[in-house]
C-alpha positions in Angstrom: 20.3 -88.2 -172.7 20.9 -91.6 -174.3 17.9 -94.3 -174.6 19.1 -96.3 -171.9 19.1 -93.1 -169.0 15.7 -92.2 -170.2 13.9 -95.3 -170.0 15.5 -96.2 -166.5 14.5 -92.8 -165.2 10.7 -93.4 -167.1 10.3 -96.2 -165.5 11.5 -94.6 -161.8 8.8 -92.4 -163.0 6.3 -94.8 -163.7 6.9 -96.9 -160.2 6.4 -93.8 -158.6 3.2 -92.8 -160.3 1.8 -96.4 -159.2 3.0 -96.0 -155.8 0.9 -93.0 -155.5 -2.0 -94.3 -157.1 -1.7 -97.7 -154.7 -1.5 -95.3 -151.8 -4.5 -92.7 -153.2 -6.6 -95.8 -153.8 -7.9 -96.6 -150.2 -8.3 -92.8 -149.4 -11.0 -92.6 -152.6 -12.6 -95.5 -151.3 -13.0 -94.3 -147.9 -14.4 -91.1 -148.9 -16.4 -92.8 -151.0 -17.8 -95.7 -149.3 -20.8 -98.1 -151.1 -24.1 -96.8 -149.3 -27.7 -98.2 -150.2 -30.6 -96.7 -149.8 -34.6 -97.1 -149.9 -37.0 -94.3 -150.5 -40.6 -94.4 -149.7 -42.5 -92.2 -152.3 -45.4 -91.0 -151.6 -46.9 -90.8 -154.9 -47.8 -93.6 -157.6 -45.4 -93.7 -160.8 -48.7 -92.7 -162.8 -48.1 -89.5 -161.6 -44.9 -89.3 -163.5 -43.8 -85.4 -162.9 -44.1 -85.7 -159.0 -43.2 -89.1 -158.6 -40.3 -88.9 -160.7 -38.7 -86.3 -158.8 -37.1 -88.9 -156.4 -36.0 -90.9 -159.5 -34.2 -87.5 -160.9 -32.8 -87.3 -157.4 -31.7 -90.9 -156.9 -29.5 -90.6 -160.3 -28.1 -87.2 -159.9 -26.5 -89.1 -156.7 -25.8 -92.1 -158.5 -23.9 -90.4 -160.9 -21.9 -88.2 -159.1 -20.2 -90.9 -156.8 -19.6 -93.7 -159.6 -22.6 -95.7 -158.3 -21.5 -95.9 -154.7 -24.7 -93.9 -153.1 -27.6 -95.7 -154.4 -31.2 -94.7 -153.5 -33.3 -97.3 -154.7 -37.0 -95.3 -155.1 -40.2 -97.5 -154.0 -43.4 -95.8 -154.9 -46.6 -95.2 -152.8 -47.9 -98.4 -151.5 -44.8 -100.8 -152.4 -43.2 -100.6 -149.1 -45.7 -98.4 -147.1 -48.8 -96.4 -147.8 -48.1 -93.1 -149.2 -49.2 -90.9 -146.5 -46.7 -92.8 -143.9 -43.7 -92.4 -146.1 -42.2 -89.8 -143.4 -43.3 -91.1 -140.7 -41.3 -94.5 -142.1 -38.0 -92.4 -142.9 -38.6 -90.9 -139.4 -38.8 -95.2 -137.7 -35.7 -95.9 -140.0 -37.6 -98.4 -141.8 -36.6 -96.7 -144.5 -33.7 -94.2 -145.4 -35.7 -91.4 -147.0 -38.9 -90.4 -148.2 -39.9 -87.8 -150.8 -43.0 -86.6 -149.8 -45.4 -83.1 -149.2 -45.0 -82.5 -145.4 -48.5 -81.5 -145.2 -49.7 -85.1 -145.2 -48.6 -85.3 -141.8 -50.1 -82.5 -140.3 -52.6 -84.1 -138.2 -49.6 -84.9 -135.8 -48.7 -81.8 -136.1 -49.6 -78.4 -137.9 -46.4 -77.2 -138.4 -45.6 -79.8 -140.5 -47.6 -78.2 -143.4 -45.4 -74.2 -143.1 -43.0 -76.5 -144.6 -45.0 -77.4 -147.7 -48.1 -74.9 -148.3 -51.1 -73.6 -146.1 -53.6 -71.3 -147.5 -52.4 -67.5 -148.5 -48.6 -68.3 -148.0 -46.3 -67.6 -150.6 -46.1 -68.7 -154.4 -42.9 -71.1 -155.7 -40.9 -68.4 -156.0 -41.5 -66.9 -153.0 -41.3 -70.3 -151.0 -37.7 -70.9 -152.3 -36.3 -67.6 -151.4 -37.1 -68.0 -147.9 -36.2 -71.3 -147.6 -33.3 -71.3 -149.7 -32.1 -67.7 -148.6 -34.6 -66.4 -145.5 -33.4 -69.8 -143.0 -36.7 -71.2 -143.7 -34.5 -74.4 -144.5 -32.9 -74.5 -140.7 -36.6 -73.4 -139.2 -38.3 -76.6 -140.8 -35.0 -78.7 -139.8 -35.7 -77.4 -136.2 -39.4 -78.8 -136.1 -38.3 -82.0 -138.2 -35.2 -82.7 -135.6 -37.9 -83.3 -132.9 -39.7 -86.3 -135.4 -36.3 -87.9 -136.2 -35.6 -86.6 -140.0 -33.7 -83.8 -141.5 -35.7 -82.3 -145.1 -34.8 -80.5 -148.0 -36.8 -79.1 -150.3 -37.3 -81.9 -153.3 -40.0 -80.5 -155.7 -42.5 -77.7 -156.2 -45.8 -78.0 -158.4 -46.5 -74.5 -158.5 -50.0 -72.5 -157.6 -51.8 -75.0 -158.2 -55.6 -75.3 -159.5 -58.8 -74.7 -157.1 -60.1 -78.0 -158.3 -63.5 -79.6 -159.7 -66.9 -78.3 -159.4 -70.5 -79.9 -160.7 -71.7 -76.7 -160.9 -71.0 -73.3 -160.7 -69.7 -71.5 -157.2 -70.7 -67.7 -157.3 -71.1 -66.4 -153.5 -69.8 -68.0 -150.1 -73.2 -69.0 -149.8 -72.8 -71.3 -152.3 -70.0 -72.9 -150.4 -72.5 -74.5 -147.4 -73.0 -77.9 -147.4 -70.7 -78.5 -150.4 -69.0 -81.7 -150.0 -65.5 -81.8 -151.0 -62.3 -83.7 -151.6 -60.0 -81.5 -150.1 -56.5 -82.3 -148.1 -56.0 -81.6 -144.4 -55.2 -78.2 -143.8 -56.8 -76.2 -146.7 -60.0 -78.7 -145.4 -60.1 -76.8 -142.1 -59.9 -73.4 -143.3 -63.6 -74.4 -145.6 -64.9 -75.5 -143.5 -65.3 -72.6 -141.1 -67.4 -71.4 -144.3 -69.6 -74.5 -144.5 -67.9 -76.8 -146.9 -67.7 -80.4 -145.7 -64.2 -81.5 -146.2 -63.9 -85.4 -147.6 -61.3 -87.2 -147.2 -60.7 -89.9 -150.5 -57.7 -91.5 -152.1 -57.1 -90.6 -155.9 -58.5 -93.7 -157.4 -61.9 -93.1 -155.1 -62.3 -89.2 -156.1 -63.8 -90.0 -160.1 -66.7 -92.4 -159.2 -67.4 -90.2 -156.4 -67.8 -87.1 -158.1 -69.6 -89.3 -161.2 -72.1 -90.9 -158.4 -72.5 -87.2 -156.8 -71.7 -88.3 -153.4 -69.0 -85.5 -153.7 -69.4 -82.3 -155.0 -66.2 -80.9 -155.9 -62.5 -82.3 -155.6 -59.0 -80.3 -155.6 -56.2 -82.3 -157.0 -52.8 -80.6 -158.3 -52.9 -79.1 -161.9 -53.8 -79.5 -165.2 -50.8 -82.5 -166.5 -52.1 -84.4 -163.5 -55.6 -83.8 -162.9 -56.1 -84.3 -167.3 -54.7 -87.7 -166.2 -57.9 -88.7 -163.9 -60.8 -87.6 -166.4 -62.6 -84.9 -163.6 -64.0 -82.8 -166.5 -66.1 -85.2 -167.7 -68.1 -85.3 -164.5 -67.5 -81.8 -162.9 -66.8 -79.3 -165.8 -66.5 -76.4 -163.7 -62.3 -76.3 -163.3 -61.8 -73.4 -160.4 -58.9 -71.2 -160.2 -56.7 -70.5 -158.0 -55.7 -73.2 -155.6 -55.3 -70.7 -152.6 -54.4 -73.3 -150.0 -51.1 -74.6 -152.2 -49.9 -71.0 -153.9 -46.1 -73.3 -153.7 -46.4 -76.2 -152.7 -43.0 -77.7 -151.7 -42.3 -81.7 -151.8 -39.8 -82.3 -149.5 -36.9 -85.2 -149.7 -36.7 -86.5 -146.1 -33.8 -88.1 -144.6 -33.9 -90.4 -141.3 -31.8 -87.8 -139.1 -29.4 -90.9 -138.0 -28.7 -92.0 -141.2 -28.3 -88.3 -142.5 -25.7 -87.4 -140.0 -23.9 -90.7 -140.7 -22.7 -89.9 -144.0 -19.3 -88.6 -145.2 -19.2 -85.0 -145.5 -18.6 -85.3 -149.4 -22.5 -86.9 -149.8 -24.0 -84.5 -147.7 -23.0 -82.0 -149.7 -23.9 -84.1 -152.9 -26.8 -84.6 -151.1 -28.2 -80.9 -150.7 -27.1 -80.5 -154.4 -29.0 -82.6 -156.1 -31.8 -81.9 -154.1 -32.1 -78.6 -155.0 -31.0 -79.9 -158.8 -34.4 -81.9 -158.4 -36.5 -79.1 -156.7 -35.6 -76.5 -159.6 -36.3 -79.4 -162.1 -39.7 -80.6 -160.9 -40.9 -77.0 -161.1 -39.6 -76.4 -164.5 -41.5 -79.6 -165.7 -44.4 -78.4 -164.4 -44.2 -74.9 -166.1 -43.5 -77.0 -169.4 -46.3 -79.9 -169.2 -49.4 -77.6 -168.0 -50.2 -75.5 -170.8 -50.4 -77.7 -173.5 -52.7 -79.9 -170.6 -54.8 -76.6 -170.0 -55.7 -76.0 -173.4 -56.4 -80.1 -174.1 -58.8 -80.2 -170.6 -61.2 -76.8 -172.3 -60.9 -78.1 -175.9 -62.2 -81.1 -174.1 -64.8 -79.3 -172.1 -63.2 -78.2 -168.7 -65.1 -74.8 -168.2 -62.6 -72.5 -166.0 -63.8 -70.3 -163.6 -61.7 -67.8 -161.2 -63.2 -67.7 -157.4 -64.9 -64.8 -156.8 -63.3 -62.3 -154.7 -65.9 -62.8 -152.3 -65.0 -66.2 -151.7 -61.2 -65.5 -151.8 -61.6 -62.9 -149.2 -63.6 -65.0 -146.9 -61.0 -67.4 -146.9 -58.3 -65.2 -146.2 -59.7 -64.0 -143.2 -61.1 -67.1 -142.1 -56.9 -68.5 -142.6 -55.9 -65.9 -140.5 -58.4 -66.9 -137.5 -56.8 -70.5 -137.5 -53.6 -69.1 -137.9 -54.1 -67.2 -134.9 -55.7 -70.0 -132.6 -52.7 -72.7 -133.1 -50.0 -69.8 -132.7 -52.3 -69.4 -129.7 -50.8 -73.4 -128.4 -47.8 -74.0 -130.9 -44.7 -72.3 -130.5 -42.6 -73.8 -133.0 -45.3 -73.2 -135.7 -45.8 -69.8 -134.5 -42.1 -69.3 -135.0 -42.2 -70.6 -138.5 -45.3 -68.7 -139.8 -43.8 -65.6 -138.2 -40.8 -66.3 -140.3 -43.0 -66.4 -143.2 -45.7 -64.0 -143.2 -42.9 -61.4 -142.4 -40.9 -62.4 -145.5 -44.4 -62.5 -147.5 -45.0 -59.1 -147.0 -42.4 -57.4 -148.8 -42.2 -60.2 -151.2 -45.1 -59.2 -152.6 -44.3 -55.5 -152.3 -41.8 -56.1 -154.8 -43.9 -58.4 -156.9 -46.1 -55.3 -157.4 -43.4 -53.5 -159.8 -41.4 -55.2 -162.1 -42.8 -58.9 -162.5 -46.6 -58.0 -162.2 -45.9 -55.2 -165.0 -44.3 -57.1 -167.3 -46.2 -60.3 -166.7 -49.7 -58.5 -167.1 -48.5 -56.5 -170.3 -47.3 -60.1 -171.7 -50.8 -61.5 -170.9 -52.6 -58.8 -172.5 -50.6 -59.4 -175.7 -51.3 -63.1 -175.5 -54.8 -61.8 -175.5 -54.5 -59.8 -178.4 -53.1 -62.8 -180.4 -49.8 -60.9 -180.6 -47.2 -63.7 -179.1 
């Protein structure tokens, strides 16, 4: 082939190639069309590990469709109060929220299955249902009849059973305590005589310091170090029994969900579970070094008795049993669950719980 023949056909070639790419062009962009978003958060950026979750979220998306899906993230309070950021993704104020569903269970209980109620399952446990037990579609069938679709955006893990001025022994101890203590978990202590309070983060230190409280639950060690609690209520109470896996939940406004090209929607549910995984991971990173600064600075920990703990359980069970009594779709949902939770922890018995306990016991001995 002479120079002339090739060139001539190269550039055939070439017009060819652009042809294609003029005629691919429109097809890209219409699969990928420019969307902007706003998400409500309900947490403050000071609490970096939970808040940050939608941020992680937001860029994954970002990323993956050359900055045509933006989410732009507003934390708690910038565009609506924290505890109404689903309730404003459900309106179509905004877009989405990333939030714990069980801030809204006063409209409804079933709202917290999908987050954590006393006794339910740990992290682990919580994302094998959902993720592989339907508990995903379940929630989605409750959350269809408030205008949003949700996916699992975050996990703290079990979390801690909070701050005590003084030592809790007995469930006698537990009458007339007065605690800061969210929603749900509020209602099951107070069938044992606690007197659940209801105060915002910034109010929960000078009320503790002042006494008018007695004891407040937070999350964990990373974020309650942040807040100072053990230098007015030492006692630091293990385990958080009402939030064994807490799940913080991206939701959509259903509309705007079902509106999207099927190419973000699956983006979508991937980097939401991307974020769920990574919030988790965080966690299990940032608490022990937090643990082990709170006691060095005086944080006393204490395990509830299993006295306490088994009042509780029973005492879950009787609420449990009086909404199923009224409540079908949350009777569905906890069904769901407690079946699943009964052979998860079956299993959890044998090869975890062994290997974990013999790890701990050689922590112990100063052997790791």
């Amino acid at each position: 082939m002479d120079r002339r023949t090739f060139f001539r056909k190269a550039g055939a070639a070439g017009a060819g190639a652009a042809a294609a790419t003029a005629l691919a062009a429109p097809a890209i962009a219409q699969s990928n069309p420019k969307i902007s978003w706003r998400l409500a958060s309900a947490f403050p950026k000071s609490l970096d590990t939970i808040y940050g979750g939608a941020e992680v979220f937001s860029k994954m998306l970002s990323e993956a469709t050359d900055g045509n899906f933006q989410i732009q993230v507003f934390a708690a309070g910038e565009l609506v109060p924290g505890l109404q950021a689903a309730d404003a993704a459900g309106a179509g104020t905004v877009e989405a929220a990333h939030t714990v569903a069980y801030y809204s269970w006063g409209k409804d209980p079933t709202y917290a299955l999908g987050a954590a109620v006393p006794f339910a399952l740990n992290a682990r446990g919580m994302n094998a249902w959902q993720y592989h037990g339907g508990g995903i579609d379940l929630f989605n069938e409750f959350l269809a009849t408030q205008n949003l679709f949700g996916l699992p955006g975050g996990n703290t893990g079990v979390q801690m059973g909070g701050w005590f001025r003084k030592e809790i022994n007995t469930v006698a101890d537990l009458n007339g305590l007065k605690m800061r203590i969210g929603g749900f978990a509020g209602k099951i202590v107070e069938k044992l005589g606690v007197v659940p309070q209801q105060l915002a983060g910034g109010d929960v230190y000078p009320a503790l310091e002042k006494g008018t409280i007695d004891a407040a639950e937070w999350v964990g060690p990373y974020d309650d170090e942040k807040l100072g609690f053990h230098k007015v209520a030492p006692y630091y109470y293990y385990p958080g029994f009402w939030e064994g896996g807490p799940t913080v939940h991206l939701m959509f406004n259903k509309g705007k969900y079902e509106e999207l090209p099927a190419a973000y929607k699956s983006l979508l549910h991937t980097a939401a579970q991307a974020t769920d995984a990574d919030m988790l991971q965080k966690y299990d990173y940032v608490n022990p070094a937090a643990i082990k600064r709170l006691v060095g600075a005086g944080a006393q920990l204490r395990p509830f008795s299993q006295e306490i703990l088994a009042a509780c359980f029973d005492k879950s069970n009787e609420v449990y049993a009086e909404i199923m009594a009224t409540n079908a779709p949350f009777k569905k949902i906890w069904e769901s669950i407690v079946a699943f939770r009964k052979d998860y922890y079956l299993n959890m018995q044998i090869a975890e719980y062994n290997y974990d306990t013999f790890m701990m016991l050689q922590q112990r001995a100063g052997k790791l």
